[in-house]
N, C-alpha and C positions, 0 to 999 in steps of 0.2 A: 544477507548483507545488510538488506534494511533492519533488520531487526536487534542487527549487534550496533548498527549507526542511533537507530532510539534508544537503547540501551546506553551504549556510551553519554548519550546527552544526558540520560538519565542520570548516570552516575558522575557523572564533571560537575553539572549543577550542583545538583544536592553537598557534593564536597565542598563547594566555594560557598554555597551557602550555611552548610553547618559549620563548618572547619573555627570556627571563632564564636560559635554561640555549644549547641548541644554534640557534635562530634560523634560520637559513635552511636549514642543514645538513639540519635534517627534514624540507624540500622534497625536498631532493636523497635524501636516503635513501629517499622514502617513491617517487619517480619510479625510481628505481633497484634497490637490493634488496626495495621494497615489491613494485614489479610480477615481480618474478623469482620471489620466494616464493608468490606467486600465481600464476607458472606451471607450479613443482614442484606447488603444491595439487593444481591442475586436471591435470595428470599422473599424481599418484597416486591422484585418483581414478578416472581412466580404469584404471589395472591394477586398483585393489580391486574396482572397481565387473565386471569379469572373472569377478571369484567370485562376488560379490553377485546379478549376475543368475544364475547358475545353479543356487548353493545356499541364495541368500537366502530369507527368508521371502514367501514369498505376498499379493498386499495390500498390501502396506506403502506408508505413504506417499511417493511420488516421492522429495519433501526430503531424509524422511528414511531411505530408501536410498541418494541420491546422499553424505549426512554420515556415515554410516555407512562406506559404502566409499571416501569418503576417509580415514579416520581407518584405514582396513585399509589402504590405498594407502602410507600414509603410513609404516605397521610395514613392509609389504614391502622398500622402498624403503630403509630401514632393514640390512632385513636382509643386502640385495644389496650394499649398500655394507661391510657386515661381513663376507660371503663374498666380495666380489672383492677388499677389501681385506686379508684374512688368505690367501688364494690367487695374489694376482694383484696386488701394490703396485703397480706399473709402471700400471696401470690405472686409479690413482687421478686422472684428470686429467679436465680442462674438454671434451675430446675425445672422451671415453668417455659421459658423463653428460650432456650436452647433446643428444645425441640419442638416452637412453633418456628422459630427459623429455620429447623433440619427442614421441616415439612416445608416450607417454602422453597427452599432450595433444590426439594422433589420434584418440588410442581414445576421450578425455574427447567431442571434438565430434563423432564417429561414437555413441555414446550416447546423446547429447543432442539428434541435430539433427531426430528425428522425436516425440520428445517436445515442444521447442519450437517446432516446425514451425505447429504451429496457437495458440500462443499470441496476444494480443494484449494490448498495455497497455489497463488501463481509461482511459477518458473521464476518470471522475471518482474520488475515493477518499473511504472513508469514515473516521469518525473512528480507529479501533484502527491508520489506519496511522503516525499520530502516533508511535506505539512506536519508530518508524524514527528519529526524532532525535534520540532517548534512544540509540540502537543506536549511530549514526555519533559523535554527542557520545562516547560509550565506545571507540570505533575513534580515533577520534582522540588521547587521552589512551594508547591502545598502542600508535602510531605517533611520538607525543612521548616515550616513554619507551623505546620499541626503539631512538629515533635515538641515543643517549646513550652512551659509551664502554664496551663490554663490563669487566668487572671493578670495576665501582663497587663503594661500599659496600654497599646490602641495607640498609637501616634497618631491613625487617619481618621478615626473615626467620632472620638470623643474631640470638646471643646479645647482650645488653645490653652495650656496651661495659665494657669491665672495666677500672678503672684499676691499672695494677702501676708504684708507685715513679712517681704522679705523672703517667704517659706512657699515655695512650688504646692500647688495644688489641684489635684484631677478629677473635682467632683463627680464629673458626671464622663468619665473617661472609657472605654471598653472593660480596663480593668475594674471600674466600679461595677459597672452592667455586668459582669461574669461574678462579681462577688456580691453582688445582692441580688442578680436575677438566673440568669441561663444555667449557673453553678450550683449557685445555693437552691434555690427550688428545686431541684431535682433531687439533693441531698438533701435535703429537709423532710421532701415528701419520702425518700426510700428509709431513712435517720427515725422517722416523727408518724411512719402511721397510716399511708397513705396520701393518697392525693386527694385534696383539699382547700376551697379558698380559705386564704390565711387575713386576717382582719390586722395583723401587724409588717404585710409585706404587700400593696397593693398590686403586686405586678402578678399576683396569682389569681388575681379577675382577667387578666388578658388573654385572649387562645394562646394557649402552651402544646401546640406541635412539633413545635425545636424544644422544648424542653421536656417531651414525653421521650420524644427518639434520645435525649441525652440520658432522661432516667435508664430507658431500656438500654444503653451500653452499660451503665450502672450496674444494672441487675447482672447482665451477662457476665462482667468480669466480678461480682460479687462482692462490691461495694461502692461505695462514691469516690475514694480517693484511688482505687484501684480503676475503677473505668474514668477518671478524666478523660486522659486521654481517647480511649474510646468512643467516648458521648462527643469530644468534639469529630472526630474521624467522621462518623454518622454523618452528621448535619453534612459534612463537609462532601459526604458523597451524592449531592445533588448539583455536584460540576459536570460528573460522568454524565447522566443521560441528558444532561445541558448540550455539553459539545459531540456527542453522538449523534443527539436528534436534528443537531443543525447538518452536522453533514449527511445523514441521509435525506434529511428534506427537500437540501439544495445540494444534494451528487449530480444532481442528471444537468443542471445551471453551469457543472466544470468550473472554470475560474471563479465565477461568484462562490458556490458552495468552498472552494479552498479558501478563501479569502475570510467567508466568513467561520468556518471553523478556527484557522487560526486566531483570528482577532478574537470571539468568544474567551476560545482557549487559554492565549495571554492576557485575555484582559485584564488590566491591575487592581481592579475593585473586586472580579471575580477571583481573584487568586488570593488577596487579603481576606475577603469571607468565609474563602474556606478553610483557610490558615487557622484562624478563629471560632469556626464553627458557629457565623451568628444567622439567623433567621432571615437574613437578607439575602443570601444564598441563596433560600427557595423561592421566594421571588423572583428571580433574576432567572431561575429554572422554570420555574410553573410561565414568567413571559414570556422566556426565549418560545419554548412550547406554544405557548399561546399564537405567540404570531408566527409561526410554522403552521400550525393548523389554520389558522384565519386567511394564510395564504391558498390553502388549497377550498378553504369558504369562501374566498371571493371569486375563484375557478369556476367552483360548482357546489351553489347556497345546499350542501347537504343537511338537513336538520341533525342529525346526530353529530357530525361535525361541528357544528354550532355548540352542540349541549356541551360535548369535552372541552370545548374552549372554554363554560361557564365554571365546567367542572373544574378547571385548570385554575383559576383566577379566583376561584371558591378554595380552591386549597392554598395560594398564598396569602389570603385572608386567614388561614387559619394559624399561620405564623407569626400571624401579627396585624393590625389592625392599621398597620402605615401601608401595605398591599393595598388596600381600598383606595386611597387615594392616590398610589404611583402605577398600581397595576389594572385591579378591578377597576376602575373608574376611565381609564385613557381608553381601553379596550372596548367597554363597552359603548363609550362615546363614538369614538370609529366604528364599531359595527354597524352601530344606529343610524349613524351619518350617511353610510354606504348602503344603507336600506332603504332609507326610506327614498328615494327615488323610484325603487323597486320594492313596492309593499308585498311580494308575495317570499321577500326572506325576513318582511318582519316577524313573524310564527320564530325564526330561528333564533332572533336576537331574546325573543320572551324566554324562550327556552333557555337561555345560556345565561339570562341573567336571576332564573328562577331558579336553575341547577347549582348557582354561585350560592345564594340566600341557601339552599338547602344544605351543601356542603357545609357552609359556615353556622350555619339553625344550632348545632348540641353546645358549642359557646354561647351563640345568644340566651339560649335556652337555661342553660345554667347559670349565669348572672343574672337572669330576670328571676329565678327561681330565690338565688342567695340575697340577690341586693334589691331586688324589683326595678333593675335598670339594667337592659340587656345589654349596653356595651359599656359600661360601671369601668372605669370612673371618667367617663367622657360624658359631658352633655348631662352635667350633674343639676342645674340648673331647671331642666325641662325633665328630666326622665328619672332623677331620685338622686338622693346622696348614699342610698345604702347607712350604712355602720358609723359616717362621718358625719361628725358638725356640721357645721356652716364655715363656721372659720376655716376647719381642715380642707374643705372642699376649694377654697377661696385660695386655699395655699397652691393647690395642683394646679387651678384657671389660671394664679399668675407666674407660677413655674411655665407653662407650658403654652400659654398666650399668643397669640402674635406680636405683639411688646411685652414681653415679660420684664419687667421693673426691678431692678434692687431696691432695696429698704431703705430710710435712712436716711446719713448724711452723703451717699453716694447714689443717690436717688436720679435720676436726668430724665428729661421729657422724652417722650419718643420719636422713635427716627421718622422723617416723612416716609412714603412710601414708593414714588419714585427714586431718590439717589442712594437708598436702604437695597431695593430690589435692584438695581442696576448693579450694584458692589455685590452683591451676592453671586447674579448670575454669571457676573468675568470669573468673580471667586471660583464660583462651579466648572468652569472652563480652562480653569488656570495649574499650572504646576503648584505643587503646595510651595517651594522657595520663591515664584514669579507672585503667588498671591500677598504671600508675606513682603515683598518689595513693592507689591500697588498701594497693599491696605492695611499693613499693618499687622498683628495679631488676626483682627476679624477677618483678614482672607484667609489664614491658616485655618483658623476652626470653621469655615463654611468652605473651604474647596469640596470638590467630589472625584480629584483625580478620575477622571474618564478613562484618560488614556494616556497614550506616550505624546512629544511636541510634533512625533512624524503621522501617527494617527489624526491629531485633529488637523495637519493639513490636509491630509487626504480627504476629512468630512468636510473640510471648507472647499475643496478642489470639486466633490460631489455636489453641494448646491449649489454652486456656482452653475454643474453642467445640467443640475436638473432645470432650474433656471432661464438656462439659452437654450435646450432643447426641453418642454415639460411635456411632451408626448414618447419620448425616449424612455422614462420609466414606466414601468406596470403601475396599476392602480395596488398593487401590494407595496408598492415603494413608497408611492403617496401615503399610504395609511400609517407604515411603518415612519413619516417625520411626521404624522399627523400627531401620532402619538405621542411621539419625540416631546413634542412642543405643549403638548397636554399637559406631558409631565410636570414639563419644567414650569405650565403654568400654573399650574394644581400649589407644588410646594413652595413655587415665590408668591402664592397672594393666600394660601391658608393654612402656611407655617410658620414659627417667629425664628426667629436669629439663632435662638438656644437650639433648633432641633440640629440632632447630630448630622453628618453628610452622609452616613450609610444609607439614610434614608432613602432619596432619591439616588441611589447608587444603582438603580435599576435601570435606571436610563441608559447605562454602558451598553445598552443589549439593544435597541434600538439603533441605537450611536452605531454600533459594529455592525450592525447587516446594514446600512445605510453604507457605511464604509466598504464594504465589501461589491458595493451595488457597483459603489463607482468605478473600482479599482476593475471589474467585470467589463465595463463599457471601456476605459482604458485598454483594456487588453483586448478589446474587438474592431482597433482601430487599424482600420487595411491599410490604410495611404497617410503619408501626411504633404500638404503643400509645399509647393519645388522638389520634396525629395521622392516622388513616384509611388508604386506600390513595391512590399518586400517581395524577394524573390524568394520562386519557388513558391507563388501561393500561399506564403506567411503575413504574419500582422505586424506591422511595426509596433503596435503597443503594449506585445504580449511581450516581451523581455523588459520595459521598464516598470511595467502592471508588477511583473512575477519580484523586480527588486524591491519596490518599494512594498511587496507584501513581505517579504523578507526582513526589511529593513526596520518593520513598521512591527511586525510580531518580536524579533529580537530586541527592540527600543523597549516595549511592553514589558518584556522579562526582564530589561536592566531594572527597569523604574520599580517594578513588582521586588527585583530583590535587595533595592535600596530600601526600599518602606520595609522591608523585612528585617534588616540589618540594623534599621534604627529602631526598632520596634524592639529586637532584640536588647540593644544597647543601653535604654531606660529600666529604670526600676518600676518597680510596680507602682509605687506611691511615698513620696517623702514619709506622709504620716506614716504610714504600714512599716518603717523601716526598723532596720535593726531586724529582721527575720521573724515580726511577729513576737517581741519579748512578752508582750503582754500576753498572749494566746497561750504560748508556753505555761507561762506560769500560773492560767489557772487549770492546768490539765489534770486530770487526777479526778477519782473517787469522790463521793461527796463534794467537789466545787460547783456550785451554779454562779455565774458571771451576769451583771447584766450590764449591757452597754449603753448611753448616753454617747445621741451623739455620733456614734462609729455604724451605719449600715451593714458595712460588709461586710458580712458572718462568715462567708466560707470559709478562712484559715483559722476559725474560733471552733473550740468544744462544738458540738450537738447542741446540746443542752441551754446556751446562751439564752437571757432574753433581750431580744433587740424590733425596733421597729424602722421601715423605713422615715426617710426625712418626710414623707407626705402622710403620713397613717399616725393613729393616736399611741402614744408609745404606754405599752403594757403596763406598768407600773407610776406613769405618771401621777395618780390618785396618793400615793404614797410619799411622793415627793414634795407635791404641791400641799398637802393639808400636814406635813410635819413642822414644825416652830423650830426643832433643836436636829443638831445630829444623832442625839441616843434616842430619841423619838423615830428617826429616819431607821435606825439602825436594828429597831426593836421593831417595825415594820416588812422591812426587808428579810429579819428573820425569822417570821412567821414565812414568807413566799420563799423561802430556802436559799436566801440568793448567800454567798457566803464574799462575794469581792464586786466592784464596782468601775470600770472603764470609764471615765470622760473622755472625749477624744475632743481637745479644747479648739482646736482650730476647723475642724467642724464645726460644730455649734456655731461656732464666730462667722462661718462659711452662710449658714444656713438664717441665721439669725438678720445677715444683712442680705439673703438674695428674697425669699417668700417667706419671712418670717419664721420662731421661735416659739411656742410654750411658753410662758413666763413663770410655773414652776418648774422648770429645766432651764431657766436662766444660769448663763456662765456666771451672773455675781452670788448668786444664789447659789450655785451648786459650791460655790468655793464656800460658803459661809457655813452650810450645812454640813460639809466635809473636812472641814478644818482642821480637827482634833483627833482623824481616824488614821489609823495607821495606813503609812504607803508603802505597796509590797515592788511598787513598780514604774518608771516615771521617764520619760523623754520629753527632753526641752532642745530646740534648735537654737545655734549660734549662729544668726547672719553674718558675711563676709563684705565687707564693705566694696562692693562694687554695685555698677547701677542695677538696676531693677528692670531696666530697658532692654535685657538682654535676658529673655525666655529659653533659649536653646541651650543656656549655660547653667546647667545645674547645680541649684546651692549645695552647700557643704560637702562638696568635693575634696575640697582642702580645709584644714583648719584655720579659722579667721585669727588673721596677726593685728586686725584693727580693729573691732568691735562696732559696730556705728548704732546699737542699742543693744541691752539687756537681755541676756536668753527667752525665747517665747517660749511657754508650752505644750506641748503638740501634744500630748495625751498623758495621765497618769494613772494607775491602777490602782486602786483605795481597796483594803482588807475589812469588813465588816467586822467593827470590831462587837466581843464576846458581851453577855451581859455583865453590866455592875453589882 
């Protein structure tokens, strides 16, 4: 009966939420790369699970040792696609890795099969396994949003749209991120040759762990545009030993441990991450884990306990270099906090934060080898520029600042840092339409959606009671808002405005077992005043506890399948419109493309030459020392390029946020191209209505009042032949 009740949630959801975006398509996705991705899972837990039984901690719950050494499975697996793909390209193929996954999946049910040997399903179930259809309802809603065209827009995650001259634009949107980074690098490296730092795409100096596990779907289904889908599923399966490991940690807690699996489980930032497949995910997995086991470290200071937790925190570093400061860094502050009182479990904190550095050593290691700055291009200043100028370096420091500045005639001082950071962190707290009613646009692109409005009463209803009783929580409680508060004061005083909200999106995972704590103490209340104690030896508090968990994880999945639905309902990118006419039409035999201007390669040829907006672009020597167009042209045809992209509202983007090239200036490139044939060209017609209205997307309708001249959004130039 329980089983057809998850199942039904399973299938209601997923119809309401595909029914008007991908439709049957998620069938087929979810029979296809759903089950594949669930065979790398069970693979990689079979190697983690290698180590886990031998140096893992002692005791540990089954679950969550098996979640654990998946989420290790999962870094290896990782890695091995990064060393045989930087040693051995040739080997990047469906022929290689389909049966280093069978054999993982050997190992998976050679571990498994004497543990489940004596299992048996119950007869009957009791109420808390209800939580189960809160689970699958939540599984469902990231099966309707992983089936969905990789490179969408990101409604939550990228900055507020910005209108420049009338024309929506998403520079730095998820849909850019997936088409210059998570996407493209994966395809580049399986397309180009192996894995390799690339000198014209900076984000291939950053640890690429989400983008090896995306290569390795790549390979598996035997190509890049063939495993999309796939490479995002991947990523996206570090929900499972997320919400696994939670409730085996906190089963034996009863109402805590349901509490907090559901909320996990629905969490809206958890369920957007894996929709998308972004690196924030394992984060959010490697912390949950993290303070699971830091929970049974503060029980009893185990050294090897200790080490998995550094080991833990050492792998979401390896996803990316924003873990260091929302995950590595909170964690290891609390541990240290709670030691040193007690010096004989400092030894364990050394241990967990030398295990972390080790984990993370073969990225440091390789960018001190390629750039001679092991974390290239941070801290370019003190540790090397590598490959870049001075200028170029100067471009990244003021993209990514704590005041990052636009250029120019739109230039403005910077924000103090008191009423800056205050607007931020309501922002961070707020419904993205309650942020956009406080603050305007800036509360849309810095909210972090937490949760639903019934979840954060419930975390305000929890400090309140830690508060009036602070002996009523465990010291695992303390540490868990110790954290909390780390976080959030890590990214409000050494991030600027620009960083996206996924970042500290890891915070949800603190936020939820906090909420879970309270809703636990709620439901352990015997008596309440005037009205006596429940009968029968019952809790008054356990029936409104169990509603408002209810109430609180279904809130969670509406808010998860609005952001889904509007995620769905935007386009990828004004510019990118029209389906890519320009990609189309340089397909084909002999065309090399280069692009000006335009980043995002993924829906271009292979072959393209582009660089990002922060890296020295390829061909600029070419541009910059030519006087005429037949000079440019006679240039460009020695490097084989046969057509030419400006994406003119880029440029214009980029030109006023961290500067331009001044030979890749827009007057200049027009003067130089003047005379050359155009194979290809889109211009926008604004619609004269105000500008003040973001959420209403231009050129929906065709403008009946013109209120300026068509702008140019991109044109395609033909290299023309010699004279």
């Amino acid at each position: 009966m329980l089983a057809l009740m998850m199942l039904g949630a399973f299938a209601v959801v997923l119809f309401l939420c595909v029914r008007r975006t991908v439709g049957m398509q998620a069938i087929e996705f979810l029979a296809t790369d759903g089950i594949m991705a669930l065979v790398v899972l069970l693979g990689a837990g079979g190697y983690g699970y290698l180590l886990f039984r031998r140096f893992g901690p002692k005791g540990a719950p089954p679950l969550l040792a098996v979640s654990t050494a998946s989420v290790l499975g999962l870094w290896m697996l990782a890695m091995a696609v990064w060393a045989v793909g930087s040693l051995v390209p040739a080997a990047l193929t469906a022929w290689v890795w389909w049966p280093v996954i069978a054999a993982g999946v050997g190992l998976s049910l050679w571990h498994l099969h004497r543990p489940l040997a004596g299992k048996r399903l119950p007869e009957q179930f009791e109420g808390y396994n209800l939580i189960w259809i809160l689970v699958f309802a939540a599984a469902a809603v990231w099966v309707a949003g992983a089936a969905l065209p990789p490179g969408r827009l990101g409604t939550l995650t990228g900055p507020w749209p910005m209108l420049t001259k009338g024309i929506l634009l998403l520079p730095e949107s998820d849909a850019a991120g997936a088409l210059v980074r998570t996407m493209q690098l994966p395809r580049e490296f399986l397309e180009g040759g192996g894995v390799r730092a690339l000198d014209h795409n900076v984000y291939s100096h950053f640890p690429l762990c989400a983008e090896m596990l995306r290569l390795l779907g790549m390979c598996l289904r035997g190509g890049a545009a063939e495993g999309a889908g796939l490479a995002t599923m991947i990523v996206g399966m570090f929900a499972i030993p997320m919400v696994a490991g939670t409730f085996a940690a906190l089963r034996e807690t009863r109402f805590r441990g349901w509490a907090a699996t559901v909320f996990v489980a629905t969490a809206p930032w958890a369920l957007y991450l894996a929709t998308t497949g972004r690196a924030e995910l394992a984060w959010m997995s490697c912390l949950t884990l993290a303070l699971l086991w830091l929970r049974r470290w503060l029980e009893a200071p185990d050294p090897r306990t200790a080490v998995w937790i550094g080991g833990l925190i050492g792998v979401a570093m390896g996803f990316g270099y924003g873990a260091a400061l929302t995950v590595a860094a909170p964690v290891a502050a609390v541990m240290l906090a709670t030691a040193l009182p007690r010096p004989k479990r400092l030894p364990g904190v050394g241990g967990a934060v030398l295990t972390a550095v080790v984990v993370l050593s073969p990225w440091l290691i390789r960018d001190a080898a390629v750039t001679g700055n092991p974390v290239f291009p941070m801290a370019t200043e003190k540790l090397g520029r590598g490959h870049w100028d001075p200028w170029t370096a100067d471009r990244w420091r003021r993209a990514h600042g704590l005041h990052p500045l636009p250029l120019g005639e739109e230039a403005k001082p910077p924000q103090t840092m008191g009423p800056a950071r205050l607007k931020r962190l309501v922002a961070f707290l707020s419904e993205p339409r309650l942020a956009a009613v406080l603050f305007g646009p800036e509360g849309l692109q810095l909210h972090a959606i937490l949760a639903s409005p019934a979840l954060l009463v419930i975390f305000a209803l929890t400090l309140l009671a830690m508060g009036v009783h602070p002996r009523g929580p465990t010291r695992w409680d303390w540490a868990v808002l110790a954290i909390l508060v780390t976080q959030l004061a890590l990214w409000l005083g050494l991030t600027g405005p620009r960083t996206p909200a996924r970042m500290p999106s890891v915070c949800a995972v603190p936020f939820a077992l906090l909420c879970a704590g309270g809703l636990a103490r709620l439901s352990e209340v015997v008596e309440l005043p005037l009205m006596g104690r429940a009968a029968a030896g019952g809790r008054w508090g356990l029936a409104p506890a169990a509603l408002l968990l209810a109430a609180a994880g279904g809130m969670n999945l509406l808010t998860a399948g609005s952001y889904l639905a509007e995620d769905a309902r935007w386009p990828s990118d004004i510019a990118m419109s029209r389906e890519f006419g320009a990609a189309s039409a340089i397909r084909g035999e002999g065309k090399l493309a280069a692009l000006v201007g335009e980043d995002r390669a993924l829906h271009f040829p292979p072959n393209v030459v582009y660089a990002t907006a922060y890296d020295p672009y390829p061909l600029a020597p070419a541009f910059a020392d030519s006087d005429d167009g037949e000079q440019l042209a006679g240039r460009l045809r020695d490097a084989g390029v046969t057509h030419v992209l400006v994406t003119w509202l880029r440029i214009d983007y980029w030109t006023r946020a961290i500067g331009w090239p001044e030979g890749l200036a827009a007057d200049r490139l027009q003067r130089l191209l003047a005379d050359w044939p155009v194979a290809d060209a889109f211009s926008y017609q604004p619609a004269t209505q105000p500008a003040s209205q973001p959420e209403t997307l231009p050129a929906t309708a065709p403008a009946t009042q013109p209120a300026e001249p068509p702008t140019p959004v991109w044109t395609l130039y033909q290299v023309p032949a010699p004279r």
